[in-house]
N, C-alpha and C positions, 0 to 999 in steps of 0.2 A: 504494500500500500504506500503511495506518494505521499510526500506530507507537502502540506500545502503552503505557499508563501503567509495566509492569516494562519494556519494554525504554529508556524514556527515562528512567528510572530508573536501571538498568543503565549508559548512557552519561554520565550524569552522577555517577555513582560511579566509570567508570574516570578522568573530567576531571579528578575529584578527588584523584583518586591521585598524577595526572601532576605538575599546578599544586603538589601541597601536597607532592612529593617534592624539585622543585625547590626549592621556600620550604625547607622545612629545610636544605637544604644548602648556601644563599645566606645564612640569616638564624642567628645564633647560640642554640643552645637550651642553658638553664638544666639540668640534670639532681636537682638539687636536691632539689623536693618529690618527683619521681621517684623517686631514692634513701632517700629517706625509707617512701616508699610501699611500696619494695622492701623495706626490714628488716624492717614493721609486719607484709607480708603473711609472711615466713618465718617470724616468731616465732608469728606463726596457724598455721601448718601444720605446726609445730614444740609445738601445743599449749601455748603460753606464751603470755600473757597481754599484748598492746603495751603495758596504758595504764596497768595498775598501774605502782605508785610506784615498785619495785626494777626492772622490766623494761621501762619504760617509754622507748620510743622517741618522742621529741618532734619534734613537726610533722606526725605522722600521726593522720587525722583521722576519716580514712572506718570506717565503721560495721562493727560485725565481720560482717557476711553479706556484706562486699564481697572473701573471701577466695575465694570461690565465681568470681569474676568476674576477679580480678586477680591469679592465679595467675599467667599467662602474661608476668606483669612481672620474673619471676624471669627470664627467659632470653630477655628484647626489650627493644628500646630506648626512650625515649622519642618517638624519633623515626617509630618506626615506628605506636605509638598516636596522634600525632598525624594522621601520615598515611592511617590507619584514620577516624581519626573523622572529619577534613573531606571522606572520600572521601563520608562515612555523610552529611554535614549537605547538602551537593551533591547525593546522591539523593534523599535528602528533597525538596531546592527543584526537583529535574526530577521530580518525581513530581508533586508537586502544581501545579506550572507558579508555583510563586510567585516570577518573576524577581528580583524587586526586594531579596530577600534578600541576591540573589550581591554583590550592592554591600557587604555584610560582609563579603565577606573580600578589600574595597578598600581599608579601614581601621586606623587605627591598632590598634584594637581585635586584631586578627587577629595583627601583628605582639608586640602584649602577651601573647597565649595560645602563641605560639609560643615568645619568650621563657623563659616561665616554666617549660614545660616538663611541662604537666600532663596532666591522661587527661579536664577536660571536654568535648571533644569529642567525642570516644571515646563516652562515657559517655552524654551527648545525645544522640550521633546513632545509636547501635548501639542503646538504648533505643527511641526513636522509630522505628526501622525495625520492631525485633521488635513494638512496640506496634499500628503499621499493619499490619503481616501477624495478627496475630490480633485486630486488627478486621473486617480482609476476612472470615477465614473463624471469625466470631461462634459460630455455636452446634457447632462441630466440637473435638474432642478437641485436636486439632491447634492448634488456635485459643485454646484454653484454657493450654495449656503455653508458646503465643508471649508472650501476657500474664502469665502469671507469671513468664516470664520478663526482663520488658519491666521489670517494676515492681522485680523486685530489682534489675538495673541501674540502673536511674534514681533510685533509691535508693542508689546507691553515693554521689552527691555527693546529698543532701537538699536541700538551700538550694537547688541547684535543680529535683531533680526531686520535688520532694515538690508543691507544689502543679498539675503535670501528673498526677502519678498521681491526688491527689484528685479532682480534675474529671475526670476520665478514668469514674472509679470510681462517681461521682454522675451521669454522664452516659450512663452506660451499664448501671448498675446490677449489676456484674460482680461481686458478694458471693462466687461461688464460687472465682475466683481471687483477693479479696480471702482468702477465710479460707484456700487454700492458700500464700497468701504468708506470711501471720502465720504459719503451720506449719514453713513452710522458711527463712523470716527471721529470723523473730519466736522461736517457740520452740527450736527448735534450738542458738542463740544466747544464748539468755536469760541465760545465768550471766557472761557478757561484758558485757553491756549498760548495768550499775549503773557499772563503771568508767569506759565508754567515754564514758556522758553527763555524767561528771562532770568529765572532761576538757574534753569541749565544753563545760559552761555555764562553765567556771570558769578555763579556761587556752584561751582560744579561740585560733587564728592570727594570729601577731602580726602580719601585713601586714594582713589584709584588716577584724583590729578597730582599725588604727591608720587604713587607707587603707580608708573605708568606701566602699563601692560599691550601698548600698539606700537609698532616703527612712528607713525604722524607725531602721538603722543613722546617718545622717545629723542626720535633721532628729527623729526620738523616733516614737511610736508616733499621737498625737494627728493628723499631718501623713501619716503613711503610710497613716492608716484611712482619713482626709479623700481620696488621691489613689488610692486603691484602690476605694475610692466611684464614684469617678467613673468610672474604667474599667472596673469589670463594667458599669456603666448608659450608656455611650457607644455600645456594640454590638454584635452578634453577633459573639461569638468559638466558634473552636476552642478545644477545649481545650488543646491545646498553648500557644497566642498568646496566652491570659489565663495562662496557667499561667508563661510567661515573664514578663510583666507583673507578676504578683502576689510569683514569687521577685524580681524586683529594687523592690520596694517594702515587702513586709512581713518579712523574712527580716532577724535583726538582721547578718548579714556575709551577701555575697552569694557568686554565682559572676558573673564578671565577665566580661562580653562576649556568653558563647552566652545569655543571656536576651535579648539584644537582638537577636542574630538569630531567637528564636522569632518577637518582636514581627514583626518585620518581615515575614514570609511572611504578613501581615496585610495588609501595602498594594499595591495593585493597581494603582496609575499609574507608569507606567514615566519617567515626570517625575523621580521620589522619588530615582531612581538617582543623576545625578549632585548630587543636594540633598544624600544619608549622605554621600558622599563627598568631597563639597570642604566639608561641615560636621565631619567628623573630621578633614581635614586643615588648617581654620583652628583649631582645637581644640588638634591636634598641635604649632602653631607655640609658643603660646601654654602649653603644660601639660609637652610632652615637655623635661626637661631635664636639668642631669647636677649633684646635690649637693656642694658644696662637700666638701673636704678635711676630713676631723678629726669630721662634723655624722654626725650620728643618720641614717640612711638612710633607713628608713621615716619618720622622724618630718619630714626634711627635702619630702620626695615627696607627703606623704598630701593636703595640701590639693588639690596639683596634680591627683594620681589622682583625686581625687572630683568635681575640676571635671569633666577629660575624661568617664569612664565615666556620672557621673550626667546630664552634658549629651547622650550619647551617648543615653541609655536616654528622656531626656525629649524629643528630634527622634524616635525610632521610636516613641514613645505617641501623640505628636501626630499621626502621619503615619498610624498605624494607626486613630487615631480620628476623625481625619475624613476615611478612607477609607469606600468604601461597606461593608455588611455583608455579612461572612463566608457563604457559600453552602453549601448540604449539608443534609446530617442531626444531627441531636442538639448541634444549635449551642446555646450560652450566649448565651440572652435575656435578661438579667436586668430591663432593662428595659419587655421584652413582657411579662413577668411580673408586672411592677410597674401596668402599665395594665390589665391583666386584673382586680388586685383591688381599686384603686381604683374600678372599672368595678364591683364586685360581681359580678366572673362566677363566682368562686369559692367564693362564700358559698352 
């Protein structure tokens, strides 16, 4: 008997449950930005404003249509979003068979997002599920509302799901759930929106603009266009695997770690597994450490955090780029594109 893409899917989302219910309750989780998350979204539902200057709850960051999505933070833990979401990023890698992934969450990296306490996982991977069921059933009603649904999620964290929805959106050409999302995002919201980005440009997260985790963020814009160059024209991607790519290099703060696992469902040699693995853990010797008494925490940590995550992000580009090319439909060629009109076949 075959087993089918949903039912090996299916068993690698309950794996997920199992492995990532133990971790929580082995490894100590931050509730923090959680709590945080928690006030932003009551004072949404409570028709208050989070980001103006009198009612402003500080550290919450997520976009006002993420109230839609993160309701259920009111009365669950963070622990349990956790466990949601690596159950979501596990069916993802059984669905697509992309093993090499699961060596992410053999890393330090994993133990960082557990830590911290947050909903990227979540967020990722319950995005990327709904995103895959309303590609399967494309031109169905049904199909239509999994994608809109897919895009406000994944848009609840930007930095990383904004450049998957774009490639998504060009690659498929999906304008209709594009303009019901600006309908149910976009304008419905719209009287939030002036406050909320002026928080982001202008008081952005003090961990992640002190402890940067992109090349933009990093090294400026000059170096992040130069290395983002290079990997749309290296090979056939999914849009998800550039989509990972491009948030941890042009995005001036990032999301840290789940970009690296998108990269990764890119490389197909089963070699690569223990290469993430004992290369996060000579990383961890070397970066994981505990700030002196009396010192700036953030400001002590940040060198460290950017060695690991950004040497983290630069072993999964390389390993996905000189892996062979991505298989399927509606793959990102950028460089078959580039031979085509050098060639003149487009003139």
């Amino acid at each position: 008997m075959q087993v089918t893409n949903s039912q090996r899917a299916a068993f690698g989302f309950a794996l997920g449950l199992i492995l990532m219910f133990a971790a929580t309750r082995v490894f100590l989780v931050n509730p923090y930005d959680f709590e945080n998350m928690q006030r932003g979204v009551r004072l949404l539902l409570s028709g208050v404003n989070p980001w103006a200057d009198v009612t402003r709850v500080y550290d919450f960051y997520n976009p006002p249509h993420a109230v839609l999505f993160l309701w259920p933070m009111l009365f669950l833990s963070p622990q349990i979003f956790l466990v949601i979401g690596a159950a979501c990023l596990f069916a993802f890698v059984f669905y697509h068979r992309a093993w090499v992934a699961l060596a992410w969450f053999a890393t330090n990296t994993m133990l960082w997002l557990i830590s911290a306490g947050g909903i990227d996982m979540f967020v990722i991977g319950v995005g990327l599920l709904f995103l895959m069921a309303g590609d399967t059933m494309y031109l169905s009603k049904r199909g239509l509302v999994f994608r809109v649904i897919a895009y406000g999620i994944l848009m609840v964290k930007p930095q990383g799901g904004m450049f998957i929805v774009l490639l998504y959106l060009l690659t498929r050409m999906d304008w209709k759930g594009f303009a019901l999302s600006l309908v149910f995002y976009g304008v419905l919201f719209i009287p939030l929106y002036p406050s909320w980005l002026d928080v982001v440009l202008y008081d952005p997260p003090t961990a992640q603009a002190v402890a940067t985790h992109t090349i933009l963020g990093k090294y400026g814009l000059s170096v992040a266009l130069l290395v983002a160059l290079g990997a749309v024209i290296a090979r056939k991607w999914h849009y998800w695997q550039l989509g990972g790519a491009l948030a941890c290099i042009l995005t001036p703060y990032g999301m840290p770690g789940v970009p690296i696992f998108l990269i990764l469902t890119g490389v197909t040699s089963m070699k690569a597994i223990p290469i993430v693995v004992i290369w996060s853990a000579l990383l961890a010797v070397v970066t994981w450490v505990t700030p002196p008494a009396g010192v700036d925490y953030y400001g002590y940590l940040a060198p460290f955090m950017a060695i690991y995550h950004l040497s983290m992000f630069g072993l999964a580009l390389t390993l996905a780029c000189v892996s062979p090319d991505a298989e399927g439909q509606n793959l990102i060629s950028v460089s078959a594109w580039l031979r085509r009109m050098l060639a003149g076949r487009i003139f």
